[in-house]
C-alpha positions in Angstrom: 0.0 0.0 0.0 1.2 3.6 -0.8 1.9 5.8 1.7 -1.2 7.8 0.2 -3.1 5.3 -0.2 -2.6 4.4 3.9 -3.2 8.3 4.7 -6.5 8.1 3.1 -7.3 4.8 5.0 -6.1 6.2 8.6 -8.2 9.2 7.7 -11.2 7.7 8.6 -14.8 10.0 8.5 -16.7 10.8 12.1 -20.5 10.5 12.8 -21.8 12.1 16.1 -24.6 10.3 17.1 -23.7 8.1 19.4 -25.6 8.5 22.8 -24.4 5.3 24.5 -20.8 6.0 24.8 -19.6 7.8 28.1 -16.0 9.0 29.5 -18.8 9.1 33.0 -20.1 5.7 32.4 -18.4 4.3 36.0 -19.7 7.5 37.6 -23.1 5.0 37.7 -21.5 3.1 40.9 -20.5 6.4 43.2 -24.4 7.0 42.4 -25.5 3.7 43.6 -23.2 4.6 46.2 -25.2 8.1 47.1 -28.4 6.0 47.2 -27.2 4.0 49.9 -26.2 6.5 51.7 -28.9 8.6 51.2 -26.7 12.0 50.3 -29.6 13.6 47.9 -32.1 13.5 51.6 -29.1 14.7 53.5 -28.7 17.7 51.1 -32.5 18.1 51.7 -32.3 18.2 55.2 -29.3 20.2 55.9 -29.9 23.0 53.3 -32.4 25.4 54.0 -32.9 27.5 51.1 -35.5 26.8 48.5 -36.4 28.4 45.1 -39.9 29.7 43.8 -42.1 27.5 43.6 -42.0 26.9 40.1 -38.3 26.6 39.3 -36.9 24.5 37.2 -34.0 22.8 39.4 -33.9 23.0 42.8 -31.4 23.5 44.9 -30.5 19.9 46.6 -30.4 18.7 43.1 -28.3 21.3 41.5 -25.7 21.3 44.5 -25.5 17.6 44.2 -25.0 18.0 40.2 -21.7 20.3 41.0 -20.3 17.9 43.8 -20.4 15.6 40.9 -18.5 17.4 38.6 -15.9 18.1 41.4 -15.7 14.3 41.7 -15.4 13.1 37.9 -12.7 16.7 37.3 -14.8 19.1 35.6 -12.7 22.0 37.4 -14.4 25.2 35.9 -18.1 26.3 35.7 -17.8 26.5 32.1 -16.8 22.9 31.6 -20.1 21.6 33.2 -21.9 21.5 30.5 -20.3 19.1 29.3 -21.2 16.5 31.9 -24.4 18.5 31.1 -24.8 17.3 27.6 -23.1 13.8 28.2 -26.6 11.6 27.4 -25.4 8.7 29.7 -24.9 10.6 32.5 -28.2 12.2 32.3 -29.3 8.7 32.5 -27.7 8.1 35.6 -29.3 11.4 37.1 -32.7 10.5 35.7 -33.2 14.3 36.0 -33.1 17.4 34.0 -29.7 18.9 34.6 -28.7 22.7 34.7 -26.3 24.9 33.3 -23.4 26.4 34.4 -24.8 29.6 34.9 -27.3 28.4 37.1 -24.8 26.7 39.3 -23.5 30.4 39.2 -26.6 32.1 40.3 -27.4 29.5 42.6 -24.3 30.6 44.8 -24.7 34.2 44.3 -28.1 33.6 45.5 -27.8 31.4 48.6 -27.4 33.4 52.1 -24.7 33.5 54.2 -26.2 31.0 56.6 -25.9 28.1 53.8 -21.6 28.4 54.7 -23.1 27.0 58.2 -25.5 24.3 56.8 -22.9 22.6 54.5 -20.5 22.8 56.9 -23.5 20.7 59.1 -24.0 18.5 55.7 -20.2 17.9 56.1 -20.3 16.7 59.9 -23.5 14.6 59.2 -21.8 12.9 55.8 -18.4 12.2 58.0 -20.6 11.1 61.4 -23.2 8.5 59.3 -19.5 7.2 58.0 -18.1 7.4 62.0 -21.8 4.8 62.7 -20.4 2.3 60.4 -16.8 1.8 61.6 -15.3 1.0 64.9 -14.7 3.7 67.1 -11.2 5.0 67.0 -9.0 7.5 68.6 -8.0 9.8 66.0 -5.1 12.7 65.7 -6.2 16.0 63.5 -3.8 17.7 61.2 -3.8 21.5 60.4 -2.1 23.3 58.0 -3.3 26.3 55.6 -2.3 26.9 52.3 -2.1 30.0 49.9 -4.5 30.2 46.8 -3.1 32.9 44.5 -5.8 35.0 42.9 -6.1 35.5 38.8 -8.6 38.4 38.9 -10.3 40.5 41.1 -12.2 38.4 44.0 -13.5 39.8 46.8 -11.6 39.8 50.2 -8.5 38.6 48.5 -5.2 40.4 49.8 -1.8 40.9 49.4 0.1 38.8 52.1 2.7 35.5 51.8 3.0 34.4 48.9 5.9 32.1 48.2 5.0 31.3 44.1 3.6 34.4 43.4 5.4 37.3 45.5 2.8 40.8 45.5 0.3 38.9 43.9 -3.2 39.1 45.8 -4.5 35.6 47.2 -6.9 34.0 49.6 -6.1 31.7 52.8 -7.1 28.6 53.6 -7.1 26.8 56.9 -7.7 23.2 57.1 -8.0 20.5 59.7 -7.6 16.7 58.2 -8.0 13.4 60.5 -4.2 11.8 60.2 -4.0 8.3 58.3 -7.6 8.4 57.1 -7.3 11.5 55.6 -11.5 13.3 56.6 -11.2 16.7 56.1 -13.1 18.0 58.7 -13.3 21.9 58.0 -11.9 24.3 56.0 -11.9 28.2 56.1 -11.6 30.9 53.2 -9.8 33.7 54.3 -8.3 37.3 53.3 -4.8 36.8 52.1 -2.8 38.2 54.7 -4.1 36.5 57.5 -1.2 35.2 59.4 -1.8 31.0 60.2 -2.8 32.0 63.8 -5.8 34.2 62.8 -8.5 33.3 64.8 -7.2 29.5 65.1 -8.8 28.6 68.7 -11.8 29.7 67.4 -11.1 27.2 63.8 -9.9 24.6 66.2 -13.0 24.9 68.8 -15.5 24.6 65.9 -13.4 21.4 64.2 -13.4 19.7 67.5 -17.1 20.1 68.2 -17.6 18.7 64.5 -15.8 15.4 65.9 -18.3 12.7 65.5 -19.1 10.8 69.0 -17.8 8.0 67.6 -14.0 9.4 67.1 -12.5 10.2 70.0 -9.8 12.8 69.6 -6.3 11.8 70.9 -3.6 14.8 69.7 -3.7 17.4 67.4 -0.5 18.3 65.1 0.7 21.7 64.1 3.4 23.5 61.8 5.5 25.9 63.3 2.8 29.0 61.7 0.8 27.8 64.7 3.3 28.3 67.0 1.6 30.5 69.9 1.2 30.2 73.7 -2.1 30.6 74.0 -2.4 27.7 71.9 -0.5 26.0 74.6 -2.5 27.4 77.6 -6.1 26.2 75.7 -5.3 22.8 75.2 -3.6 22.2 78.6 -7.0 24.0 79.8 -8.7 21.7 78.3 -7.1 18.5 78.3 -5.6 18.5 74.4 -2.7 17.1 74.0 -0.7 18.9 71.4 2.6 18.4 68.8 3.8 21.9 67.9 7.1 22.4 65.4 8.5 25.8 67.2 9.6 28.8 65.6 13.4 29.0 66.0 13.2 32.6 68.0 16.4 33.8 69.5 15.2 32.5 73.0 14.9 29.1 71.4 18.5 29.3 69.8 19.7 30.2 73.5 18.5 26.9 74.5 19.9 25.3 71.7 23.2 26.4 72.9 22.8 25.8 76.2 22.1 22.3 75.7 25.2 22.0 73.5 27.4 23.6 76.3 26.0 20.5 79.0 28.5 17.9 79.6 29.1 15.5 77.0 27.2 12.8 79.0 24.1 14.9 78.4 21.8 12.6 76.9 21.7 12.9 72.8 19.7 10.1 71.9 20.5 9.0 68.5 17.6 8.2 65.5 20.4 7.0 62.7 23.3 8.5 61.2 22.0 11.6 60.4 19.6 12.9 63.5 19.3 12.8 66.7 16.9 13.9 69.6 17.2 15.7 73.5 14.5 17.1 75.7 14.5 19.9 78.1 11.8 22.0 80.0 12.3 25.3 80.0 10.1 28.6 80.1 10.6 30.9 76.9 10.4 34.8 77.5 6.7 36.0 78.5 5.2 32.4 79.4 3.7 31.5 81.6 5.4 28.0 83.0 8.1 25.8 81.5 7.2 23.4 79.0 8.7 20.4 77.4 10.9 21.2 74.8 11.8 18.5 72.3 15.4 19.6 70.5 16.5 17.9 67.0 20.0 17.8 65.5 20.4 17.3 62.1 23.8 16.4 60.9 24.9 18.3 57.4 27.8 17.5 55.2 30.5 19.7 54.8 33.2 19.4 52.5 35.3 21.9 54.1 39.1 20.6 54.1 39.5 22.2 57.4 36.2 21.1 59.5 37.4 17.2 57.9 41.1 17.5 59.2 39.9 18.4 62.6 36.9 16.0 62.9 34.0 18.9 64.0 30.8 18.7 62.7 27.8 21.2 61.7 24.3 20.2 62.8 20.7 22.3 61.9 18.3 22.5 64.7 14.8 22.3 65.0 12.5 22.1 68.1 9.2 20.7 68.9 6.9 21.9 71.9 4.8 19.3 73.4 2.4 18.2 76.3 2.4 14.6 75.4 4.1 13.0 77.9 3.3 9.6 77.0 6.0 10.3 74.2 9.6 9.5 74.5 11.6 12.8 72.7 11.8 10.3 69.4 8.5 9.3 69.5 7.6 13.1 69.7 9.8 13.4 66.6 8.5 10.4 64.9 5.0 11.2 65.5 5.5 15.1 64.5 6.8 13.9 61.2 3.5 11.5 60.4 1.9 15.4 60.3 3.7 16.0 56.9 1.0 13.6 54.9 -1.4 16.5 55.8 1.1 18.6 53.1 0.7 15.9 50.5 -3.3 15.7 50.8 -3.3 19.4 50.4 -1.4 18.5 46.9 -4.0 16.4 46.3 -6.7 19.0 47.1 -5.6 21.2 44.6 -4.6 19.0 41.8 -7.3 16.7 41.9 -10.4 18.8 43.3 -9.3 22.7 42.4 -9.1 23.7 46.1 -7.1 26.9 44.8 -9.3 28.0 42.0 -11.8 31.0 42.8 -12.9 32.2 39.9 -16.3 34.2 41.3 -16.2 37.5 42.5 -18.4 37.4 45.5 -16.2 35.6 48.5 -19.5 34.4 50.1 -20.2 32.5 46.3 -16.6 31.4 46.5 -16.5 30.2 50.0 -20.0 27.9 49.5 -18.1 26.2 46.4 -15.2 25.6 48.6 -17.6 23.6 50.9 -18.7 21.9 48.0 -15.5 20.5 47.4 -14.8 19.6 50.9 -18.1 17.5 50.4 -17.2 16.4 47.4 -13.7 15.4 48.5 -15.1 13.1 51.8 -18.1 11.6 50.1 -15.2 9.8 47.3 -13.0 9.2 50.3 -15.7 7.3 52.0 -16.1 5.8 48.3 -13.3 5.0 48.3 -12.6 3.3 51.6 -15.8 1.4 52.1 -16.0 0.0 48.0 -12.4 0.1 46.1 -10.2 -3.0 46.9 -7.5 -2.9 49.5 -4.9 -1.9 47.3 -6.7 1.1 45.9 -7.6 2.3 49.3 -4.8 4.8 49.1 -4.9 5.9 45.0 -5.2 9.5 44.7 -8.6 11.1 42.5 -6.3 11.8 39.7 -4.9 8.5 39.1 -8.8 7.4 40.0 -10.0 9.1 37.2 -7.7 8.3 34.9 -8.5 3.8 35.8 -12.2 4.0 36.8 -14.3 7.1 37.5 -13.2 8.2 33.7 -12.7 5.3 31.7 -15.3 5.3 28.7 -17.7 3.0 28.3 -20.6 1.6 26.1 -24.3 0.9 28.1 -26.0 -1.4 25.8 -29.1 -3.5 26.1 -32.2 -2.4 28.1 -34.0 -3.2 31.1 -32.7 -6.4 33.3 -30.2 -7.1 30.2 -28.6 -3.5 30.6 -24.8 -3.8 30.9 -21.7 -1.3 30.4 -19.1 -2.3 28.0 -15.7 -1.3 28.6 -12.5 -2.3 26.7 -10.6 -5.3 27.1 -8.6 -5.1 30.4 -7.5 -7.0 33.2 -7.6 -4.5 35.9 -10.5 -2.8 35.1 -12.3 -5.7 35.1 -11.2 -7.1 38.7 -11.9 -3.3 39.9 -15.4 -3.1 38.6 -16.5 -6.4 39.7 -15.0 -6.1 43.2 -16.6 -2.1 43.6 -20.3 -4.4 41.5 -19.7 -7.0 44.6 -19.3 -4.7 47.6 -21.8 -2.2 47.1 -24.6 -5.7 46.6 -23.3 -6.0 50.6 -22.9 -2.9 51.4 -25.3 -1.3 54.2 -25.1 1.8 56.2 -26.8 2.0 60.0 -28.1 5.4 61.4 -27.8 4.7 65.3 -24.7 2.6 66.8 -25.6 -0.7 67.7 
């Protein structure tokens, strides 16, 4: 064949009329998923505001059409319709879908009190998950994160900005259950809020959102948090805490007081490279002395002169601490574990567009930010209750590009309706092992 001739064959014509074929088609087991769980009621319940009479989509269903489109990656408002125009997923839905700019309105429209309710839709979804698991002491994360600002949203503002230096942004404060990963709340804030802005007041409301059946053991902090009356509130109430400290110049003074012990001063030793000390000392304008866990970290240097003479250059950090359970290296150990909190707000971003806010209004922005946080628990509870044990862990992108976005072909009708997918091994085992847990799968309401 001539190299013409095989142009003309590869170049083959396109009809667009098929209504069967789906990049959504899988999105039909997180539904059947929803039904169990009864999410569309919960939205009912939990949110408040209703439409005139006579409106074409109302608001449970149009909040649950965007949490969807979080989930399967449409990122922007203006890509939604196209899961709005996909004819599979509309059978799925069974429902009339809206637009984008409805979804637009809809949070322009909704009053301030709605923040509150899906914040309550949020604590019901993670507690009805809480009813059907053990109960289980549990450690909370926080961290915030920067989300720079392309335009001109309200209550954005110029503060730290380490990508985008003197560009305007937002702040977000999160708190995420360690290991499992629940995110448990999240705040939108002006961009130059410093990490300790009002954080008992984020950390009171994130406790009381604890379901009964997770008992709180120790929350974990970055150094941003670093504040005594921090300290003083969790001692006053029985918290214990894991702080990373700022290295102040007090601090340092410690540091070099510790170094100037005698050598028997117990260093204890993690490896080659690190190793741990404790001390309790007051720091300028506390109150009391507190426990004070030091870290050495050996670095290389290839000076000729610090070889001949054997010394050696070590970077400190320190850890403040009320949990006295702990030995100094489990302190460090278990502030270390915090760091996954860093890599799930990765995952926030990249894979549900925690750092996009592309309305004006803040209010409208902060309401879609809930959304996500929704969106983002309901797949993790997907996720841990239906995927197989190996998948428990797979991030939404990676998700999306195996399962939740894989096309497919629904053919037949009725009780001989089926999905065809192509030919492949893992797919297959996934899809009948999420087919065969959610035929099992059961929620309770009330703890047995």
């Amino acid at each position: 064949m001539s190299i013409p001739q095989k142009r003309k064959k590869l170049n083959i014509p396109a009809k667009f009329n098929n209504t069967s074929v789906s990049s959504n088609v899988s999105y039909t087991y997180i539904e059947a998923f929803k039904e169990k769980i009864g999410f569309r009621q919960l939205l009912l319940g939990k949110v408040s505001f209703d439409k005139h009479h006579n409106a074409k989509y109302d608001v449970a269903k149009t909040l649950d059409y965007m949490i969807d489109a979080i989930i399967l990656g449409y990122s922007r408002f203006s890509h939604m319709d196209d899961l709005k125009n996909d004819e599979v997923y509309k059978k799925i839905k069974s429902s009339v879908l809206p637009s984008e700019s409805v979804c637009r309105g809809l949070l322009k429209m909704l009053p301030e009190s709605t923040s509150e309710e899906l914040r309550n839709v949020n604590y019901e979804l993670l507690n009805l998950k809480s009813l059907n698991e053990s109960p289980r002491e549990i450690m909370i994360d926080f961290d915030d994160t920067v989300c720079t600002i392309f335009g001109n949203q309200e209550g954005s503002a110029i503060g730290y900005n380490p990508r985008y230096k003197g560009r305007p942004s937002y702040k977000e404060k999160i708190g995420m259950i360690s290991l499992t990963n629940e995110l448990l709340d999240i705040t939108l804030e002006d961009g130059n809020h410093h990490s300790n802005h009002n954080f008992i007041a984020f950390l009171e409301k994130v406790i009381s959102r604890l379901p009964s059946n997770w008992v709180l053991k120790r929350i974990r902090l970055d150094k941003g948090f670093f504040d005594e009356k921090l300290f003083e509130y969790c001692e006053k109430n029985c918290i214990e805490y894991v702080v990373k400290a700022k290295m102040y110049n007090s601090l340092k003074s410690v540091v070099n007081y510790v170094n100037n012990l005698p050598a028997e001063y117990p260093w204890q030793k993690l490896n080659s490279v690190y190793s741990v000390t404790e001390i309790e000392v007051p720091l300028p304008n506390w109150s009391k002395a507190r426990r004070i866990v030091i870290v050495r970290k050996k670095i290389k240097n290839d000076s000729l002169q610090l070889r001949l003479f054997g010394e050696e250059q070590y970077i400190y950090q320190a850890i403040v601490t009320n949990a006295d359970n702990l030995t100094a290296i489990e302190v460090f150990n278990d502030y270390n574990q915090r760091c996954n909190i860093e890599n799930k707000i990765d995952e926030l971003k990249d894979g549900f567009y925690f750092d996009q806010n592309s309305l004006i209004n803040k209010k409208a922005n902060e309401l879609f930010l809930l959304l996500k946080m929704i969106a983002y628990n309901l797949q993790n509870w997907f996720k841990s209750a239906i995927l197989p044990e190996e998948f428990k862990q797979t991030e939404i992108p990676t998700l999306r590009r195996i399962f939740y976005k894989v096309a497919g072909n629904i053919c037949g009708s009725g009780r001989y309706q089926h999905i065809k997918y192509m030919m492949q091994e893992k797919l297959q085992y996934l899809i009948e092992h999420v087919r065969e847990k959610l035929d099992i799968f059961s929620i309770q309401t009330v703890v047995l």
